[in-house]
N, C-alpha and C positions, 0 to 999 in steps of 0.2 A: 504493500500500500504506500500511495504516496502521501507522506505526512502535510506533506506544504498546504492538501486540498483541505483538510481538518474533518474529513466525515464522520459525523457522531456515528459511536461506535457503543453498544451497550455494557455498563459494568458486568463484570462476572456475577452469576450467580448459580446457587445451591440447585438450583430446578435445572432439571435435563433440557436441554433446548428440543424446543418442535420442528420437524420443516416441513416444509412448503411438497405438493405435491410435482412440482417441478426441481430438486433436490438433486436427482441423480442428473438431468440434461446439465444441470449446472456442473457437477463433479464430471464431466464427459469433456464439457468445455474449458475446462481448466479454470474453472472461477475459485478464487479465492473467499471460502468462506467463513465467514466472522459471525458472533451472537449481535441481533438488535432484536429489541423487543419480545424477547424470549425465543426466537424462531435461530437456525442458523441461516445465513443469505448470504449470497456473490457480494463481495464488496467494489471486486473487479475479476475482470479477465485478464489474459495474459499481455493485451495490448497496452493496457495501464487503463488509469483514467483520467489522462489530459486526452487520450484517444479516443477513449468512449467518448467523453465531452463534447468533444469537436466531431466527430460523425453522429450525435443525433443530432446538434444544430445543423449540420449542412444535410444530412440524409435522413435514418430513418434508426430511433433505437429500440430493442428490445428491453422491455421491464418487468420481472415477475415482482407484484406488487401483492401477491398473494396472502400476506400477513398483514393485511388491513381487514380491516372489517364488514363485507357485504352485508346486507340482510335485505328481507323483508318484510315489511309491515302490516298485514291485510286484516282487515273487518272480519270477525266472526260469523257477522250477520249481515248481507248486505241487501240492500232496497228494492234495487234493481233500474235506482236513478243512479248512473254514472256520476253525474256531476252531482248531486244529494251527499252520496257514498263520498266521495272526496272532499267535500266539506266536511264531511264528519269526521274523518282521519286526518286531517290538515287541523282542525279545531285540538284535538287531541296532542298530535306533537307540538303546534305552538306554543302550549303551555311549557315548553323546557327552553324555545331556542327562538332567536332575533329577526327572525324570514317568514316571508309572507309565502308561507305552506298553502296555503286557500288558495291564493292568484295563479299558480303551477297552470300551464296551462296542459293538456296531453301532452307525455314527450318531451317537458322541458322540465331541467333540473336547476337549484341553484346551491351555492357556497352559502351555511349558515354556522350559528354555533351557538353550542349548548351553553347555560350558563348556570353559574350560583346563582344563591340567594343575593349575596352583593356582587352582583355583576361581575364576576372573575369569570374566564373561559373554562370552563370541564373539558371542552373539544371540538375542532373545527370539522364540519361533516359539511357532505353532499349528500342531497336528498332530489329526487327525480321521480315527475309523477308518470309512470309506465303509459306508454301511447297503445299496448295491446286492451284491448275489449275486454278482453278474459281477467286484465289484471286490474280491472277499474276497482275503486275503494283499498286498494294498496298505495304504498311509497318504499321508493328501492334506495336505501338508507345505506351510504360506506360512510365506517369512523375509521377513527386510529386504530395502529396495532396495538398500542401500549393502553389503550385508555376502553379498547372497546368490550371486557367483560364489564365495565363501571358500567358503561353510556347504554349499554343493551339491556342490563340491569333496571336505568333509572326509566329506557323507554317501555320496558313491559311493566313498571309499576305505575305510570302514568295512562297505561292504555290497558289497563287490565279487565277483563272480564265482556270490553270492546273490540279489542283486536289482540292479534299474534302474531309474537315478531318469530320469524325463520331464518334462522344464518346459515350463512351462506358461503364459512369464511372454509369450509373441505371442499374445497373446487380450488381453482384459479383464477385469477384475476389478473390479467397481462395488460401493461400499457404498451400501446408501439407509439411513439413521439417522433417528431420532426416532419421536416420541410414536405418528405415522401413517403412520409405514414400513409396518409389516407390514401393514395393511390394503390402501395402496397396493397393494404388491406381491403380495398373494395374488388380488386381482383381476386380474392380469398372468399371475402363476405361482402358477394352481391349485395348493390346498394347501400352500404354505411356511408358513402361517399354524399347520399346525402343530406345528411344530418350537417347541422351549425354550429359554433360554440354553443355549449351548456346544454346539448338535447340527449336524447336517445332513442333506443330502440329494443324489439325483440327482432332478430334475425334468422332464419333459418342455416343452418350449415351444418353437415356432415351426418343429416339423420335429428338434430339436435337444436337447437333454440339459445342462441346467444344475445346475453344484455348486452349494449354497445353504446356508451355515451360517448361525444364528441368532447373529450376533456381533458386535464393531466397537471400535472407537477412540475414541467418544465419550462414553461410560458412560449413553445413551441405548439402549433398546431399540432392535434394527435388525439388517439382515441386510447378508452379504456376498456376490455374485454372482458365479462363471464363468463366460465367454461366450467361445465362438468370434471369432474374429479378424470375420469378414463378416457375424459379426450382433451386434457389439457395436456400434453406431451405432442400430439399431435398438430394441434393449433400453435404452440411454438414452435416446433419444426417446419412445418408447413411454412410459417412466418419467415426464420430463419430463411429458407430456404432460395429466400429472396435473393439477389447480390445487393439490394438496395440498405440492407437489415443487417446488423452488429446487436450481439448480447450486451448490454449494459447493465454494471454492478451499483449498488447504494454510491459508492462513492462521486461517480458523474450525476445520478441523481442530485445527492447534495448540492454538486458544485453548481448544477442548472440550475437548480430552486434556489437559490441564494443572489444568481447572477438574475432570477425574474421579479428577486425582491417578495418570494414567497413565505411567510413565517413557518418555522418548522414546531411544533407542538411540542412541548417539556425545554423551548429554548427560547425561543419570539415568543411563544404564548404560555400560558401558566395559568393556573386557577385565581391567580391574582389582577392578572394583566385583563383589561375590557377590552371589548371592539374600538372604542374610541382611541383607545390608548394606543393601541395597537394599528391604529391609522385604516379599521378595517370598517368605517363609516357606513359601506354600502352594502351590508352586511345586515345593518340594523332598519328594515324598509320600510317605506315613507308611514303607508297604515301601521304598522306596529309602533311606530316613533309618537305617530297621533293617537294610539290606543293605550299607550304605555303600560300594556298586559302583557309584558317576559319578565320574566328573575331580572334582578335589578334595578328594574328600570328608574329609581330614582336618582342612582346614580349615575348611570349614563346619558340621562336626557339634560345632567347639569354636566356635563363634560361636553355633551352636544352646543351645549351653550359657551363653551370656554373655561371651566373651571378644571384644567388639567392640573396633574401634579408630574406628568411626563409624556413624553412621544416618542412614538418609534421614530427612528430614521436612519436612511443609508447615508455609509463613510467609504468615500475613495481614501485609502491608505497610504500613507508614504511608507516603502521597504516592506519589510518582513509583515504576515499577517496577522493581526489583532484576534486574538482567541473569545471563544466565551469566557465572560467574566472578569473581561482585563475594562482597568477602570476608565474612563472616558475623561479627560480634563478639558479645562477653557484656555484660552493665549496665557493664564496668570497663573496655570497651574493648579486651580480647584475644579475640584471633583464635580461633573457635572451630569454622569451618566453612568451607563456599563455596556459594554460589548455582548451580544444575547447570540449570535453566529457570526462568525468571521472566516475565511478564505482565500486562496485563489482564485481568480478567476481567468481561465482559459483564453475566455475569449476577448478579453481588455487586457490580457497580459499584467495588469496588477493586482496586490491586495484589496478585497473590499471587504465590507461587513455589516452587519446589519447589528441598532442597541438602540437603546432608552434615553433619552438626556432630558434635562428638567428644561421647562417650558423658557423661551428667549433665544435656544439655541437650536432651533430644528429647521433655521429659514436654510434652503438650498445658498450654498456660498459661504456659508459659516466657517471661520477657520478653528478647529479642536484641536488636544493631542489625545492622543492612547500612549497606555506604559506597555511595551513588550520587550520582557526580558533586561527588565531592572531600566530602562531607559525609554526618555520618551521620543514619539514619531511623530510626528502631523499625519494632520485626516483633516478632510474637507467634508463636507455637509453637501449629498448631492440627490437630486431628487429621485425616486423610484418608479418603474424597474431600474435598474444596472443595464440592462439588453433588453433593450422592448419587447415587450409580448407580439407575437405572430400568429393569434387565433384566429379561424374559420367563423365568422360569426353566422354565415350565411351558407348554404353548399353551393357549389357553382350550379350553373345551369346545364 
C-alpha cells in the first residue's frame, strides 16, 4: 500500500473478519487485502493505487462495495394505491432522517441522513423509490458498513408492525465508475444507459433481476449494481472482461472521494457533526426545513440561520499531506480547526484535505497552517469539489 494516499484502514480487532462474496476473484487478482469495517477487502491490486486512480477517472473502474449495506423496506400490508402505499413508507422513515422520502418520484433516489436527537449524523444513506410495479410501497435503502446493524436496527423499530426491512447485504453490490462505465455496462445490462444521476432501476440479466442506480462514490459518472449471491462472480467477470475495466481496491476509492470533496462516515461525519456543519445543506429539503419534523431540528434550522460553531472545508496543502486529526492553525499560529481526511491526490498532483475550522475562516482564499510532523505547512482555503463532479444527470438520447 501506498502510504502517501492515507486510506483509512480498520483497527484490528478480536472478531474474525467477514468477506464479501466476491473474496476469492479478488485473491485471483492479486488484490491486497486488509480489515475495514469488519469485512477483509482489496485495498489494491498489483498496479498500485495512483493506477487505479487514474484509470477510473479516465476509463472505467471496478468496485466491490459489497460490505455496505442494501436492504429493503416494504409495507406489510399494502392498499393497492401505488402512490397511497408510498406515502405511507416515506411518512414512516422521515421520522429518523433530513429528505423529503414523500417527493421520491418512481425511480429516483436521493442522499439523506439519519440523525440524533440533537442533530448529530448516525449515517449518510441513499434511499430510492423502486420504478418496478411489483415493488411499489417499498424503499431500497444502502447505509454504511460500519454503522449498518445500528441504522437497520433503528429503521425496523420505527417501522415496526408497518413494514419489513430485508437485507440485502449476502449478494453483491458492484460499483463500475468513470468516464466509460455506463457504456461498458449497458452493453452487459441492456438499457441502464438510460437512467440519470440519482435514478434506478430493476433490470433483467442473466435469468435474474438486477437493482441498478445511476450513482457512486467517486464524483465520476457511474453506476451501482445488485446481484445475487451465485451470480455475483459472474457479473464481475463479465465486467472485467471488458479492456475498458481495471479492478479497483478501497485505497483509489479513498483517494476519489476525497478529490470529489465526498465526507467519509466515522471521519467528515460523526454523531456529533450536523448536515449544516458539515456543508451538507441540501440534504436537509426545502419541506422538511419548513416542517421542522427530523431529530434535531432545532438545532439545525438555527445553524441554517448562521449560528455555527464550525465548517467543513477543503485545504490545498503545501508538501507533505495533513492526516486526520492534525491541528489546523491561523497566519498567528492559533488553533483554529482539525484535519477530519487528508491525502494525495492523483490527479492535482498535490496534498489536499478535507476538516472543521471555526466560523471567519472557511471563505475560499483563506490563508491557514497545518502541523505535520512537528512543523508547520501552509494550506489555503479552496472551494469544493477538489475535481469537479462528472454526473449523468440526464441519459442521452
Amino acid at each position: 500500500m501506498q502510504p502517501t494516499l492515507g486510506c483509512p484502514v480498520s483497527e484490528p480487532s478480536a472478531e474474525p473478519l467477514k468477506t464479501v462474496v466476491l473474496n476469492d476473484e479478488h485473491v485471483k487478482q492479486g488484490g491486497r487485502m486488509v480489515p475495514f469495517s469488519g469485512y477483509s477487502l482489496p485495498v489494491q491490486y498489483p498496479t498500485g493505487i495512483i493506477a487505479e486512480h487514474k484509470w477510473t477517472r479516465e476509463h472505467a473502474g471496478l468496485f466491490d462495495v459489497s460490505h455496505m449495506g442494501p436492504s429493503l423496506l416494504m409495507l406489510s400490508k399494502k392498499s393497492g394505491d401505488a402512490q397511497r402505499d408510498h406515502e405511507t413508507i416515506a411518512a414512516l422513515v422521515e421520522r429518523l432522517v433530513t429528505g423529503d422520502i414523500a417527493g421520491l418520484k418512481s425511480g429516483q433516489m436521493l442522499d439523506t441522513l439519519l440523525l440524533n436527537d440533537e442533530g448529530g449524523t448516525r449515517d449518510d444513506l441513499m434511499i430510492e423509490r423502486p420504478d418496478d410495479p411489483a415493488w411499489s410501497g417499498s424503499l431500497y435503502i444502502i447505509v454504511n458498513a460500519g454503522t449498518k446493524g445500528d441504522d437497520w436496527a433503528l429503521i425496523e423499530s420505527a417501522t415496526a408492525g408497518v413494514a419489513t426491512l430485508h437485507r440485502a447485504d449476502d449478494g453483491g453490490l458492484i460499483a463500475l465508475q468513470g468516464p466509460e462505465a455506463v457504456a461498458v455496462a449497458d452493453g452487459i445490462i441492456p438499457g441502464v444507459a438510460r437512467l440519470g444521476f440519482m435514478t434506478g432501476g430493476s433490470f433483467d440479466w442473466a435469468g435474474t433481476s438486477l437493482i441498478v442506480t445511476r450513482s457512486g462514490y467517486t464524483g465520476e459518472d457511474g453506476l451501482e449494481i445488485l446481484v445475487e449471491a451465485k451470480l455475483a462472480s459472474k457479473l464481475w467477470n463479465d465486467l472485467l472482461a471488458d479492456a475498458r475495466v481495471k479492478p479497483i481496491g478501497l485505497g483509489a476509492r479513498d483517494s476519489l472521494r476525497l478529490e470529489a470533496g465526498l465526507p467519509l462516515y466515522g471521519h467528515d461525519l460523526d454523531d456529533t457533526v450536523s448536515p449544516i456543519e458539515a456543508g451538507l445543506n441540501f440534504a436537509v429539503s426545502k419541506r422538511r426545513r419548513e416542517a421542522g419534523d427530523f431529530p434535531g431540528a432545532a438545532r439545525i434550522l438555527s445553524e441554517l440561520r448562521g449560528q455555527l460553531t464550525r465548517i467543513r472545508v477543503g485545504l490545498f496543502v503545501d508538501g507533505a499531506p495533513a492526516r486526520e486529526n492534525t491541528t489546523i492553525f491561523d497566519q498567528h499560529g492559533t488553533g483554529v480547526g482539525r484535519v477530519t481526511s487528508g491525502g494525495f491526490s492523483p490527479s492535482l498532483n498535490r496534498a489536499i484535505a478535507l476538516g472543521f475550522v471555526t466560523p471567519g475562516h472557511e471563505a475560499p482564499g483563506t490563508k491557514l497552517q497545518v502541523e505535520v510532523r512537528g512543523r508547520l505547512q501552509a494550506a489555503e482555503v479552496t472551494t469544493l469539489p477538489f475535481v469537479p463532479h462528472r454526473y449523468v444527470r440526464k441519459a442521452s438520447a
